[in-house]
DSSP file (Angstrom, degrees, kcal/mol; ACC not computed):
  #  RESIDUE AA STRUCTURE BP1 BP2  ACC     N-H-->O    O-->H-N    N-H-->O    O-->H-N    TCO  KAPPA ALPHA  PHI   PSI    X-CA   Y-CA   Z-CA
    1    1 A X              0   0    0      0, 0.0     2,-0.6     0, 0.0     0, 0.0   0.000 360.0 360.0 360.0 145.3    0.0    0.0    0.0
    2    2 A X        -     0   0    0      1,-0.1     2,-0.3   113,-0.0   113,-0.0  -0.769 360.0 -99.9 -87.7 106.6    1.3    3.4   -1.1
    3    3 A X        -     0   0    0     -2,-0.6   113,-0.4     1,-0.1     3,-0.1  -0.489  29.2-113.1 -65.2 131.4    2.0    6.2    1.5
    4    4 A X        -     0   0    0     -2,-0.3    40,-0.2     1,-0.1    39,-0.1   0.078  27.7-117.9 -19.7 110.1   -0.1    8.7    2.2
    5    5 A X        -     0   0    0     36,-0.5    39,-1.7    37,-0.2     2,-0.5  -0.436  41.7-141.6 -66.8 146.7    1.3   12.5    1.1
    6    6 A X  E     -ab  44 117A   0    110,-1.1   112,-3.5    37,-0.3     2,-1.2  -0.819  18.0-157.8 -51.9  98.5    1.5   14.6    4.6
    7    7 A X  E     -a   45   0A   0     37,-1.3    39,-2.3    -2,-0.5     2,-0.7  -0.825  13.6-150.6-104.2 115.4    0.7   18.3    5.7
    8    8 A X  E     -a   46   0A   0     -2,-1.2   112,-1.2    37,-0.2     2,-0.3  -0.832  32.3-154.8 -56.6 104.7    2.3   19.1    8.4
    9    9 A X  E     +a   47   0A   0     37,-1.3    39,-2.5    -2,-0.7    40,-0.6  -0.799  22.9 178.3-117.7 118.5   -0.7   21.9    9.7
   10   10 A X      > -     0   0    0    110,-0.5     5,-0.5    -2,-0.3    37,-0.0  -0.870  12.7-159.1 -92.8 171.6   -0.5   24.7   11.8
   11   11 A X  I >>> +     0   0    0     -2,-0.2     3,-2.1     3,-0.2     4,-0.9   0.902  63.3  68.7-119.6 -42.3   -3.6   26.8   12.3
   12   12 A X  I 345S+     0   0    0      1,-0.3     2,-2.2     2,-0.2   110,-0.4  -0.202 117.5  20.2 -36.5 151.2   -3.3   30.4   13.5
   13   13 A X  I 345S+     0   0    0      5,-1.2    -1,-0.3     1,-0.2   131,-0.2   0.264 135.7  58.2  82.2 -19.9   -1.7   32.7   10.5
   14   14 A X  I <45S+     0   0    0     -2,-2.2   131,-0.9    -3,-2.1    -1,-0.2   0.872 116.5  13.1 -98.6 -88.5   -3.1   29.3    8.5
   15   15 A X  I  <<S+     0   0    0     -4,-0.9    12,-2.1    -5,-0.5     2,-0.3   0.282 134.8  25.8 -28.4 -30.5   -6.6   28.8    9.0
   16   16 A X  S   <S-     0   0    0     -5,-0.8     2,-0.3     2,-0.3   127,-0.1  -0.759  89.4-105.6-145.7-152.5   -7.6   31.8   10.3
   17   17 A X  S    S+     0   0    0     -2,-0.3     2,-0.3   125,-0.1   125,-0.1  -0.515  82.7  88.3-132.9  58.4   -5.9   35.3    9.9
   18   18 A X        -     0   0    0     -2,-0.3    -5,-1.2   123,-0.3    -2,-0.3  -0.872  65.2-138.9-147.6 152.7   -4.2   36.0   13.4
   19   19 A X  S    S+     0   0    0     -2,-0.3     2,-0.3    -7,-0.2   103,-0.1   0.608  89.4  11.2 -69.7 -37.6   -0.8   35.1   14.7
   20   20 A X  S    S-     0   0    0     -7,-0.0     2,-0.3    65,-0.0    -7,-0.1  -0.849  70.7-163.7-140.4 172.3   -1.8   34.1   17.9
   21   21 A X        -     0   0    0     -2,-0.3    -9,-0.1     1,-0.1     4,-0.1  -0.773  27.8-141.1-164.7 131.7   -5.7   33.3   19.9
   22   22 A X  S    S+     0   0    0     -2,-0.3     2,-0.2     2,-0.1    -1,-0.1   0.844  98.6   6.2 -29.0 -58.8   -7.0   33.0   23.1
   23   23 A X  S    S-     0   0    0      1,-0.0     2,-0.4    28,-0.0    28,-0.0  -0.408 103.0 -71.6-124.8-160.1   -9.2   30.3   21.9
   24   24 A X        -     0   0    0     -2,-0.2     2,-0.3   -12,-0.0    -2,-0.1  -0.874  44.5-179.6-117.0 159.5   -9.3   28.6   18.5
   25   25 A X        +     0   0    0     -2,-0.4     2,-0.3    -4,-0.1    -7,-0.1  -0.989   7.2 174.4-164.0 112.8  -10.5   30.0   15.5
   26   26 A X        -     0   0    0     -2,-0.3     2,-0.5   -10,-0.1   -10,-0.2  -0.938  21.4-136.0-135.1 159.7  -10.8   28.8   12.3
   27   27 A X     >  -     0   0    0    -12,-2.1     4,-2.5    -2,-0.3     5,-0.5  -0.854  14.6-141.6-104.3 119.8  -12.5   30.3    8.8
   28   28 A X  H  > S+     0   0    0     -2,-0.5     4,-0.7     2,-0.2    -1,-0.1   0.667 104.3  55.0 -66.3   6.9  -14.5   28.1    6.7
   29   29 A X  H >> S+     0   0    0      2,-0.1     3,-1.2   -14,-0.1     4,-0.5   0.979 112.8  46.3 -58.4 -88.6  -12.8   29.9    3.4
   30   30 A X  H 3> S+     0   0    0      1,-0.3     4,-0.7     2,-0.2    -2,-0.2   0.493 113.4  43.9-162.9 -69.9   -9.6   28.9    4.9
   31   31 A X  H >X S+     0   0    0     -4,-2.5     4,-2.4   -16,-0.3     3,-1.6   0.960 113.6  58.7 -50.5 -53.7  -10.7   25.0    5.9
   32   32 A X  H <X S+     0   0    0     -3,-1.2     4,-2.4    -4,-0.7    -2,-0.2   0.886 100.6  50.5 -32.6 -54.6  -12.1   24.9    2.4
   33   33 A X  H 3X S+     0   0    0     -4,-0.5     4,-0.9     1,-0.3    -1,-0.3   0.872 113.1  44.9 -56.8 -34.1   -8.9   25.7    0.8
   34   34 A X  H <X S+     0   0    0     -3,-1.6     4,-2.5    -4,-0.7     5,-0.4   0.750 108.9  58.3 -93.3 -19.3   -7.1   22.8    2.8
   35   35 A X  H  X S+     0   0    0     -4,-2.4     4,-2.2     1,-0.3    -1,-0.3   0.985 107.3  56.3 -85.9 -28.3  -10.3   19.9    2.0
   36   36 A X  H  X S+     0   0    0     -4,-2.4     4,-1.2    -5,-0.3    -1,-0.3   0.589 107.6  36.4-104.8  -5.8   -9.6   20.6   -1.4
   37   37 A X  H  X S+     0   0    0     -4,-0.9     4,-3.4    -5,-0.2     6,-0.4   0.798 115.9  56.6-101.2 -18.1   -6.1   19.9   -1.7
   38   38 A X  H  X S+     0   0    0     -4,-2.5     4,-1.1    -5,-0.2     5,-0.4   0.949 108.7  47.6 -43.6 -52.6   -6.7   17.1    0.7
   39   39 A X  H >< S+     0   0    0     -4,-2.2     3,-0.8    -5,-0.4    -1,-0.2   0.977 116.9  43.2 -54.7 -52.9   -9.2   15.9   -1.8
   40   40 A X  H 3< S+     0   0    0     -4,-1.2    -2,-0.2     1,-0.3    -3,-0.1   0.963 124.9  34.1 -70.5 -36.0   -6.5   16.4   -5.1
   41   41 A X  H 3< S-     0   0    0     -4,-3.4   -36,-0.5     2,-0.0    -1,-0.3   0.276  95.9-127.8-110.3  23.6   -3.7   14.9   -3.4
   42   42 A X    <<  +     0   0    0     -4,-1.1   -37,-0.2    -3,-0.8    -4,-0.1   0.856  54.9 160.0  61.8  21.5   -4.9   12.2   -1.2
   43   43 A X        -     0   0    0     -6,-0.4     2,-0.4    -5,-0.4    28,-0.4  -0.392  32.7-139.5 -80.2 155.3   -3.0   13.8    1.7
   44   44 A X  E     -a    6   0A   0    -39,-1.7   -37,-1.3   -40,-0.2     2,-0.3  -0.998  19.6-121.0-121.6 127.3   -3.5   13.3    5.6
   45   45 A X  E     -ac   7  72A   0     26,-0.9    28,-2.0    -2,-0.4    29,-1.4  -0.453  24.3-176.6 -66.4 104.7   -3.3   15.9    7.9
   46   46 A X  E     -ac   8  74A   0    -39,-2.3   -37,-1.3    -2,-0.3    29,-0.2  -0.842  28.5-132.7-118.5 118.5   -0.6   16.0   11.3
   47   47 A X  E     +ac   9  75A   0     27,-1.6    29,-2.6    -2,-0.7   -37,-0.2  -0.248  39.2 157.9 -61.8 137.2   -1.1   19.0   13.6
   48   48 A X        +     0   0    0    -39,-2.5   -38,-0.3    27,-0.2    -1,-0.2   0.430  40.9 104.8-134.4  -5.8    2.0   20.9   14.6
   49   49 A X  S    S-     0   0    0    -40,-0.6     3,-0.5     1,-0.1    27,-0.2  -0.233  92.2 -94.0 -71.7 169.1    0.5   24.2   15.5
   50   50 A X  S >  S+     0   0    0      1,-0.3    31,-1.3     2,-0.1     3,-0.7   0.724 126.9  65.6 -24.5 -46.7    0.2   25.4   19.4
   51   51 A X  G >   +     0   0    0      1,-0.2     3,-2.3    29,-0.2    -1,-0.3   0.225  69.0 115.9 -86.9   9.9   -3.5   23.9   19.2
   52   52 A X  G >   +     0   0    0     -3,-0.5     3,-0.8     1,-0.2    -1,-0.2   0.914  61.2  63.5 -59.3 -44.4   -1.9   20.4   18.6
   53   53 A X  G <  S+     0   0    0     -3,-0.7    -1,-0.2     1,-0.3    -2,-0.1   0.354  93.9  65.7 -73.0   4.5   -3.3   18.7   22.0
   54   54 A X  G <>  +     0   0    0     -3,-2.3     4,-1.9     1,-0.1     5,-0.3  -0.259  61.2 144.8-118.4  52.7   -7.0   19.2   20.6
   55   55 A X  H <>  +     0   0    0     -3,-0.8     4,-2.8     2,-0.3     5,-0.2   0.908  67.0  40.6 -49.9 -67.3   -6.4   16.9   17.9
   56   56 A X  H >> S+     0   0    0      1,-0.2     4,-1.1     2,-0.2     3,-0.8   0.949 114.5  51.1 -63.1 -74.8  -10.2   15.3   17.9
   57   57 A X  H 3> S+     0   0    0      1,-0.3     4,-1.1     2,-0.2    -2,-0.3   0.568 109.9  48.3 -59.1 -15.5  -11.8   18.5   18.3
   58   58 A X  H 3X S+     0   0    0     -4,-1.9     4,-2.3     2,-0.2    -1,-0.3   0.867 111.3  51.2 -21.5 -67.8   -9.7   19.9   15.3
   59   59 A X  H <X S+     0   0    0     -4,-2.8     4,-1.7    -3,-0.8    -2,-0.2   0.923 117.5  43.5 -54.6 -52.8  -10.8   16.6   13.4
   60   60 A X  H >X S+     0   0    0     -4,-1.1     3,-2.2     2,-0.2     4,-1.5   0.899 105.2  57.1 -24.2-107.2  -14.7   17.7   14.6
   61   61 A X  H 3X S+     0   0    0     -4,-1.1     4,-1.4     1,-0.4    -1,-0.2   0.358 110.6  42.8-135.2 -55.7  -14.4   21.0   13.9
   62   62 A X  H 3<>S+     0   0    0     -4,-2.3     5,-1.8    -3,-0.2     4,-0.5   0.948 111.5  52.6 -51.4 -53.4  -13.5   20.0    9.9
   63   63 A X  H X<5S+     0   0    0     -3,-2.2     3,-1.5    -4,-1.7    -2,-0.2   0.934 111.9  51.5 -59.4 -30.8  -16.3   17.1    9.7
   64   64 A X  H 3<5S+     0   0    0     -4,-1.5    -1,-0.2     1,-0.2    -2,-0.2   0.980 108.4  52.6 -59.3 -30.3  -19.2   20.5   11.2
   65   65 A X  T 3<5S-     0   0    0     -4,-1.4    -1,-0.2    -3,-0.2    -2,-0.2   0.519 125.2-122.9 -96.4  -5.7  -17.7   22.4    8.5
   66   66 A X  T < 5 +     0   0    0     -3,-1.5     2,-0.9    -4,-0.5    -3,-0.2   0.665  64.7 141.4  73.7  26.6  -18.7   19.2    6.1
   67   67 A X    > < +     0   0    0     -5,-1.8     3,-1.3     1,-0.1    -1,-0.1  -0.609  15.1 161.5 -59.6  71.4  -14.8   18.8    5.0
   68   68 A X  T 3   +     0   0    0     -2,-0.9    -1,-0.1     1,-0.3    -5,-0.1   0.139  56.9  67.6 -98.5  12.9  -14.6   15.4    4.9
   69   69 A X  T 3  S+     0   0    0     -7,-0.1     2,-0.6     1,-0.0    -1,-0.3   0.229  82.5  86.5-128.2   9.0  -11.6   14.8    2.9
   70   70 A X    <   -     0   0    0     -3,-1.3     2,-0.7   -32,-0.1   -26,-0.1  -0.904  58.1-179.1-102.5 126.5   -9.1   16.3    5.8
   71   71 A X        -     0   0    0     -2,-0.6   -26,-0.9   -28,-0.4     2,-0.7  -0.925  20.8-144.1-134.3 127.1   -8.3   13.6    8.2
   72   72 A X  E     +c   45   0A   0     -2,-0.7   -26,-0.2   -28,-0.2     3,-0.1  -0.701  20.1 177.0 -59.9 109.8   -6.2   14.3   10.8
   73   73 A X  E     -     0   0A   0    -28,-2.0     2,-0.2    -2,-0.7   -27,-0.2   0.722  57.8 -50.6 -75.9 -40.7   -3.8   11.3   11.7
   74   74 A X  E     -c   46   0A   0    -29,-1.4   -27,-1.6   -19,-0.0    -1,-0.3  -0.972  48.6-112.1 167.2-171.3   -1.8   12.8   14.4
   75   75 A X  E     -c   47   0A   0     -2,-0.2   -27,-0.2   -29,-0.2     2,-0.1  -0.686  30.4 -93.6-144.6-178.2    0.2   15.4   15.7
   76   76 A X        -     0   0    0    -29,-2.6     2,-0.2    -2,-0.3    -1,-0.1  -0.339  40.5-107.7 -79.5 159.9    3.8   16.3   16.7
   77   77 A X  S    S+     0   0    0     -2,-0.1     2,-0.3    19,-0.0    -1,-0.1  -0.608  70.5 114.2 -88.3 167.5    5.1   16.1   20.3
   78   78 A X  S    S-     0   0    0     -2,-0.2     2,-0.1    21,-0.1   -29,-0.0  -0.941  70.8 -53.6 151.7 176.9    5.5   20.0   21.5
   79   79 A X        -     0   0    0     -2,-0.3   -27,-0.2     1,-0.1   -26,-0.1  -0.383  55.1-126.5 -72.7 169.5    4.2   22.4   23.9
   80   80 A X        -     0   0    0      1,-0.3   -29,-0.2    -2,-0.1    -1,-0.1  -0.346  53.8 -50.0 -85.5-163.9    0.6   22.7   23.8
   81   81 A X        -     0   0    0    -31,-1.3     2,-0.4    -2,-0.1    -1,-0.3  -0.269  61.1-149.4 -64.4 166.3   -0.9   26.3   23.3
   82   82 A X    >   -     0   0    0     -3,-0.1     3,-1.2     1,-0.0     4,-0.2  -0.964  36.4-134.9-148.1 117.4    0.2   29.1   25.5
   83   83 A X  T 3  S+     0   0    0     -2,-0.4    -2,-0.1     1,-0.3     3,-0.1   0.529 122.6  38.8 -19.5 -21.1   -1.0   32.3   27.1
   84   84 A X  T >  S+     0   0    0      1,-0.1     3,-3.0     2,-0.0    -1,-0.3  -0.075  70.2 134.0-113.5   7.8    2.5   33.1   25.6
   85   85 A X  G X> S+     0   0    0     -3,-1.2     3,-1.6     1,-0.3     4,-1.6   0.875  71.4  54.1 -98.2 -27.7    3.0   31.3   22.3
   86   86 A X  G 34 S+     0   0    0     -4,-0.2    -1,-0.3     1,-0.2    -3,-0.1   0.761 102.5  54.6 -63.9  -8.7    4.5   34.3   20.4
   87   87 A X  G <4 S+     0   0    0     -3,-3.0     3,-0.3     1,-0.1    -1,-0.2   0.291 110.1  51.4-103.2  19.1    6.9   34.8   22.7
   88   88 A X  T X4 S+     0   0    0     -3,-1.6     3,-1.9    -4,-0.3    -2,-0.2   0.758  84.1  84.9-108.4  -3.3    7.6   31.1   22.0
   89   89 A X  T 3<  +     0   0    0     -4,-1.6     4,-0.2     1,-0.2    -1,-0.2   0.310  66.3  82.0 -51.4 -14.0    7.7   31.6   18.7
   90   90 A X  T 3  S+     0   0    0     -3,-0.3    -1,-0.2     1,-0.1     3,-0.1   0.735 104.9  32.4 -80.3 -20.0   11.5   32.7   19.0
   91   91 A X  S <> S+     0   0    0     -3,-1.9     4,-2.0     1,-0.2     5,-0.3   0.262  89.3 100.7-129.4  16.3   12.6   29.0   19.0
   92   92 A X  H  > S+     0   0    0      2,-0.2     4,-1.8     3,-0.2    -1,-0.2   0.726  71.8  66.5 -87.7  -5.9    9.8   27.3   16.7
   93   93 A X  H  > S+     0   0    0     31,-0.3     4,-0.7     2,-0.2    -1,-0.1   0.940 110.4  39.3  92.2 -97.4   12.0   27.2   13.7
   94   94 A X  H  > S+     0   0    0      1,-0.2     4,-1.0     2,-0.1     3,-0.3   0.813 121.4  41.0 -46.9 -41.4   14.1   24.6   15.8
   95   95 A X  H  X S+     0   0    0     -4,-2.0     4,-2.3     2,-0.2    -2,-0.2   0.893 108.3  49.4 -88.6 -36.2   11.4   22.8   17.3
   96   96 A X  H  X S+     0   0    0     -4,-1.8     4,-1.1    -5,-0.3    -1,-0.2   0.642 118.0  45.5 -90.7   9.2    8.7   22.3   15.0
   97   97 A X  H  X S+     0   0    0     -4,-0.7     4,-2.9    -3,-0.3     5,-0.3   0.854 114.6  44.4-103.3 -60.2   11.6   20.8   12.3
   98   98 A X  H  X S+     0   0    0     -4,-1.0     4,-4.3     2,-0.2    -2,-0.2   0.943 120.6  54.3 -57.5 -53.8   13.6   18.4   15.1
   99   99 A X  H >X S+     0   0    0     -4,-2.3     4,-1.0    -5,-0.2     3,-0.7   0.925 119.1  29.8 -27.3 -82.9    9.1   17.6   15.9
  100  100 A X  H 3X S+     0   0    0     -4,-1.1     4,-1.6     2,-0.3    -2,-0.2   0.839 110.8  59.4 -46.0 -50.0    8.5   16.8   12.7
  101  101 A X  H 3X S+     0   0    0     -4,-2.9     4,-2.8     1,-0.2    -1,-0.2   0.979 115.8  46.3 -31.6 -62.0   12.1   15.3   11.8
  102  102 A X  H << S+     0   0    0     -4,-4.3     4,-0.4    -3,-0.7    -2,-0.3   0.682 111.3  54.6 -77.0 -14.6   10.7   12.7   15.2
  103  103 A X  H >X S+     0   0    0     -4,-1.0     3,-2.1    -3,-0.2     4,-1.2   0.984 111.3  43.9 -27.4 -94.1    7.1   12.1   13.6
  104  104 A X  H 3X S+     0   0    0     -4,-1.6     4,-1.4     1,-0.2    -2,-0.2   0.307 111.7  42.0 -65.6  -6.7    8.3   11.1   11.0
  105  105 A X  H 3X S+     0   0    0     -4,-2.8     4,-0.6    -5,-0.2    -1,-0.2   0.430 115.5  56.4 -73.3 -10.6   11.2    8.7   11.7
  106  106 A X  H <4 S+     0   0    0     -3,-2.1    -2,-0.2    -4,-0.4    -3,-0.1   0.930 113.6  38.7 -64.8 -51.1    8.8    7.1   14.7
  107  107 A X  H  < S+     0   0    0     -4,-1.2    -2,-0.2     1,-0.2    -3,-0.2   0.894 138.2  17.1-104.5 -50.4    5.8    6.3   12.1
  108  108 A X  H  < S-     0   0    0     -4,-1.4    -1,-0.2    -5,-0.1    -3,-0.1   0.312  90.7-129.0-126.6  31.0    8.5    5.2    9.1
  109  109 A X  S  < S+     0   0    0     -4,-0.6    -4,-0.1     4,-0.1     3,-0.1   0.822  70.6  21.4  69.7  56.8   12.0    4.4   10.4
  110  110 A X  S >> S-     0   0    0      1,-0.2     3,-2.7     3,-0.1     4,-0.7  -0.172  79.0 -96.7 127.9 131.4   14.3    6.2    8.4
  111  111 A X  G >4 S+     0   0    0      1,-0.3     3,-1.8     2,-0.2    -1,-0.2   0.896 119.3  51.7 -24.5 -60.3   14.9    9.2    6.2
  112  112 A X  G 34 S+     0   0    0      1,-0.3    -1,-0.3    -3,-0.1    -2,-0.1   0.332 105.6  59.0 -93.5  22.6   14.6    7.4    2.9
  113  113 A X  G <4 S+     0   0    0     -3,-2.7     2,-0.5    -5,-0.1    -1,-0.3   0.210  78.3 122.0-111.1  -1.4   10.6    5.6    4.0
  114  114 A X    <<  -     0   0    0     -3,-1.8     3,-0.1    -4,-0.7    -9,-0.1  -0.519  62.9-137.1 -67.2 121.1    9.5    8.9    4.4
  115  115 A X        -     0   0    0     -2,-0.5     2,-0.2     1,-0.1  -111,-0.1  -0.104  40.7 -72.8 -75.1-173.8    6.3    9.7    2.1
  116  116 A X  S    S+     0   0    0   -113,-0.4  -110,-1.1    41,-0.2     2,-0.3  -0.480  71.4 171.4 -43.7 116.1    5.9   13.0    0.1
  117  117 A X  B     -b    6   0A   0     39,-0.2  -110,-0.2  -112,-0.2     2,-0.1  -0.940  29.6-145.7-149.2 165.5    5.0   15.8    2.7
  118  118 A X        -     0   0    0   -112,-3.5    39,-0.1    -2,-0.3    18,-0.1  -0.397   9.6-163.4-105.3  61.0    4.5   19.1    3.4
  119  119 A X        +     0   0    0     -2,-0.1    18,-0.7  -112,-0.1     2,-0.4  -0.010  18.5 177.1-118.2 133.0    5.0   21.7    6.3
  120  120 A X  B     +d  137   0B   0   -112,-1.2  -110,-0.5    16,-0.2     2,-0.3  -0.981  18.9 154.5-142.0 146.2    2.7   25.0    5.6
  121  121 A X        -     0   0    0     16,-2.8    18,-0.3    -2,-0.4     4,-0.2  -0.941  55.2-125.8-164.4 136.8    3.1   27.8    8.9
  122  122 A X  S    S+     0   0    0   -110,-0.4     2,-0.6    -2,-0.3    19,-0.1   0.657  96.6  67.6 -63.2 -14.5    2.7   31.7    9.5
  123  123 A X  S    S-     0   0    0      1,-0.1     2,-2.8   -31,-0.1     3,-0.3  -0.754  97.8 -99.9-120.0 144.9    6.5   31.5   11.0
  124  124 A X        +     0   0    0     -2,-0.6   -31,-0.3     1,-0.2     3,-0.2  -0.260  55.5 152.7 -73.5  84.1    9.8   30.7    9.5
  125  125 A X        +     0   0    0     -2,-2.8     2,-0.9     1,-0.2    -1,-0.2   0.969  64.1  44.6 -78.9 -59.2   10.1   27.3   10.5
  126  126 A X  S    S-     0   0    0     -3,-0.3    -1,-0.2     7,-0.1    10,-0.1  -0.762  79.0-140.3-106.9 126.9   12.3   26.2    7.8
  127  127 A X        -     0   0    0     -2,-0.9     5,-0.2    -3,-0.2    -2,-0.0   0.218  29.1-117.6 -44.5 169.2   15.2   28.5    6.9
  128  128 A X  S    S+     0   0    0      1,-0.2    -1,-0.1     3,-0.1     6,-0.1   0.270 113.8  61.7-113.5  12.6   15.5   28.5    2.7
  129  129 A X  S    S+     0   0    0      4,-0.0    -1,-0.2     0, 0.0    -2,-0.1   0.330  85.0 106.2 -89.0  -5.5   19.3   26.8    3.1
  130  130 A X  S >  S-     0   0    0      1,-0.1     3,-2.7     2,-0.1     2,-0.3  -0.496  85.0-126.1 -89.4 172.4   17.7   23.8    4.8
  131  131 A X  T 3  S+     0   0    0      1,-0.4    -1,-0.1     2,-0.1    -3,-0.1   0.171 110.0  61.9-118.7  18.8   17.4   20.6    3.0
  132  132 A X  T >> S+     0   0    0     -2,-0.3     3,-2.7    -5,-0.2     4,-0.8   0.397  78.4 103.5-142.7 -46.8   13.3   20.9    3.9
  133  133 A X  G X4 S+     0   0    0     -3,-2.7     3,-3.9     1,-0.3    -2,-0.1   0.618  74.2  48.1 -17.4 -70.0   12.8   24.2    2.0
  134  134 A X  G 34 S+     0   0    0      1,-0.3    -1,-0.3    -4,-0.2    25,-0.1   0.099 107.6  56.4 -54.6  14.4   11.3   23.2   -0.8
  135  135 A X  G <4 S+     0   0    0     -3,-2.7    -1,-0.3    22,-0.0    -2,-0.2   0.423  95.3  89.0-126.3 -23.3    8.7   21.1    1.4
  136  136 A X    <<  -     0   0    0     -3,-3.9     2,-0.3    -4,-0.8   -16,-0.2  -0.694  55.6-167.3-103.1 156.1    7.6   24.6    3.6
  137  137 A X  B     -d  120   0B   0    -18,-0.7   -16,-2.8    -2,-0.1     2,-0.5  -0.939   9.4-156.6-100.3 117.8    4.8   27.2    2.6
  138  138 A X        -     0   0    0     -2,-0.3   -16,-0.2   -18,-0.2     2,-0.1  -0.847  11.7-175.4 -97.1 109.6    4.7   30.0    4.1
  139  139 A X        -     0   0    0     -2,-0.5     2,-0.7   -18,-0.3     6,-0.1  -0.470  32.4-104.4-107.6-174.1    1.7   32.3    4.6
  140  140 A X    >>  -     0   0    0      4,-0.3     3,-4.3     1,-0.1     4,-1.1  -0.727  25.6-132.9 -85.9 109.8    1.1   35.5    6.0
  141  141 A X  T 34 S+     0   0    0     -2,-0.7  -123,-0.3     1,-0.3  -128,-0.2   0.588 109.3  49.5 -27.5 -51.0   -0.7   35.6    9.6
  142  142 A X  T 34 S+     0   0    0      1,-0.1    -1,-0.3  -125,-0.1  -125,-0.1   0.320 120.0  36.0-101.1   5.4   -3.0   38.1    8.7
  143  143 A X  T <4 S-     0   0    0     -3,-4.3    -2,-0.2  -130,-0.2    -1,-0.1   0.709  84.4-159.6 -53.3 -79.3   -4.2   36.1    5.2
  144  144 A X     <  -     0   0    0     -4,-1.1    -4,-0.3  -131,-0.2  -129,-0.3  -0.248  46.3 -19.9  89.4 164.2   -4.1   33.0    6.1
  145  145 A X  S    S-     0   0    0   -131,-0.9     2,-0.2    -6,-0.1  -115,-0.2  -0.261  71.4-170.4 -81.0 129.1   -3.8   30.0    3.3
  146  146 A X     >  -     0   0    0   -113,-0.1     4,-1.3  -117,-0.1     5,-0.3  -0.702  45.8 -96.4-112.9 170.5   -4.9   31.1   -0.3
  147  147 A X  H >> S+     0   0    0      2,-0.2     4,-2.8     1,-0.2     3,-1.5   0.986 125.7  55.7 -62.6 -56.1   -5.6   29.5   -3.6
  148  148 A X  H 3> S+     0   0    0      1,-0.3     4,-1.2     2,-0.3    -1,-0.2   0.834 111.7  36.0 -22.3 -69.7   -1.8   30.7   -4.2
  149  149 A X  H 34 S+     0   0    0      1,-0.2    -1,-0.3     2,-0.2    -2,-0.2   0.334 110.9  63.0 -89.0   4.4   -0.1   29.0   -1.5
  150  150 A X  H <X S+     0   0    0     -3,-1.5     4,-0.8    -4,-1.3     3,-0.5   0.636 108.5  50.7 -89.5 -43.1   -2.7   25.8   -1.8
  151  151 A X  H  X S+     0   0    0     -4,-2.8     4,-5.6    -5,-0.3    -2,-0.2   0.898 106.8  44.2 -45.9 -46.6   -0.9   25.6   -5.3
  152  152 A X  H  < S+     0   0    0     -4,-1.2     4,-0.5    -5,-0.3    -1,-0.2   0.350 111.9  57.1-102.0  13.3    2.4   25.7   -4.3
  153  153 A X  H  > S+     0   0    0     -3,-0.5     4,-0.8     2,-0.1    -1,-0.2   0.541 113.9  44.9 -73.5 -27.8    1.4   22.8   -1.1
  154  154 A X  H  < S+     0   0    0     -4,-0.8     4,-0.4     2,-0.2    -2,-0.2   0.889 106.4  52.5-102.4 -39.8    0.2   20.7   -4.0
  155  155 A X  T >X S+     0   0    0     -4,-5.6     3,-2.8     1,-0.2     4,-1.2   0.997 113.1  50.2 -50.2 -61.6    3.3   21.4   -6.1
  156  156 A X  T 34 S+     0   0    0     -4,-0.5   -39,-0.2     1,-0.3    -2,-0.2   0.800 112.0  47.1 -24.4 -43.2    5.4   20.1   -2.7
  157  157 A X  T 3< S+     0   0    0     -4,-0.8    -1,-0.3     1,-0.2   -41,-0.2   0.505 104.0  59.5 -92.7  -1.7    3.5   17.2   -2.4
  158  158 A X  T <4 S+     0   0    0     -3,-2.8    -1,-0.2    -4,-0.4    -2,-0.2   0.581  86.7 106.5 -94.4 -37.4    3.9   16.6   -5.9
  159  159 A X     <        0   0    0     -4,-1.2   -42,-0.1    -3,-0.1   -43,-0.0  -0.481 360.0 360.0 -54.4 131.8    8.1   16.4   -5.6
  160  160 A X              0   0    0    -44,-0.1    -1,-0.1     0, 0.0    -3,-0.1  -0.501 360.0 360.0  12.9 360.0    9.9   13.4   -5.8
């Protein structure tokens, strides 16, 4: 059986048009964008934002909104959210790539069993020398994911 391509998801600056929230907040434009590349590329969804540790109600939250082709699989190890989280933001870069890095060598044992994937985040998680670049989308917090940057997630997942 063929594995499944991967977005690596955060949701603030993604999903809804903030950097940071008290509570969670998502746009149905925003979810839309994401069930429909879920739908073109057969991808499955692992939370890496702040919001990681509501992993079901995330997965809820998609099915109210009657996106049924994002399925959440699992999430990253990390902090959860924080009263704080921009000022944690200084060191997510490093942590949510060394996260992901330990996702994915837990779930397929080794660099070269890793499927097609994708990491999409309001913050510069991966630097553009790292060997990951071409795998990050980055959008702008007060946007949020567009038809634009939903292209250039489905070209990533599309790579070799």
């Amino acid at each position: 059986m063929e594995k499944r391509p991967i977005i690596f998801l955060d949701v603030d600056g993604v999903l809804n048009r903030t950097a940071t929230a008290p509570q969670l907040i998502v746009e149905r434009d925003k979810i839309e964008i994401l069930n429909e590349i879920c739908a073109s590329t057969g991808a499955e969804v692992v939370l890496t934002t702040y919001w990681r540790h509501f992993e079901e109600y995330i997965g809820y939250i998609f099915m109210r909104h009657d996106c049924l082709e994002i399925e959440v699989v699992g999430r990253t190890e990390g902090k959860p959210h924080l009263a704080d989280s921009v000022h944690h933001d200084l060191h997510v870069s490093t942590n949510r790539i060394q996260e992901i890095k330990s996702y994915l060598d837990a779930r397929f044992v080794g660099e070269e069993k890793y499927p097609k994937f994708v990491i999409v985040d309001d913050k510069e998680v991966v630097s553009k020398g790292h060997a990951w670049a071409n795998r990050f989308v980055k959008t702008k917090s007060e946007i949020g994911l567009t038809n634009e940057r939903a292209q250039r997630m489905i070209e990533s997942l599309e790579l070799v």
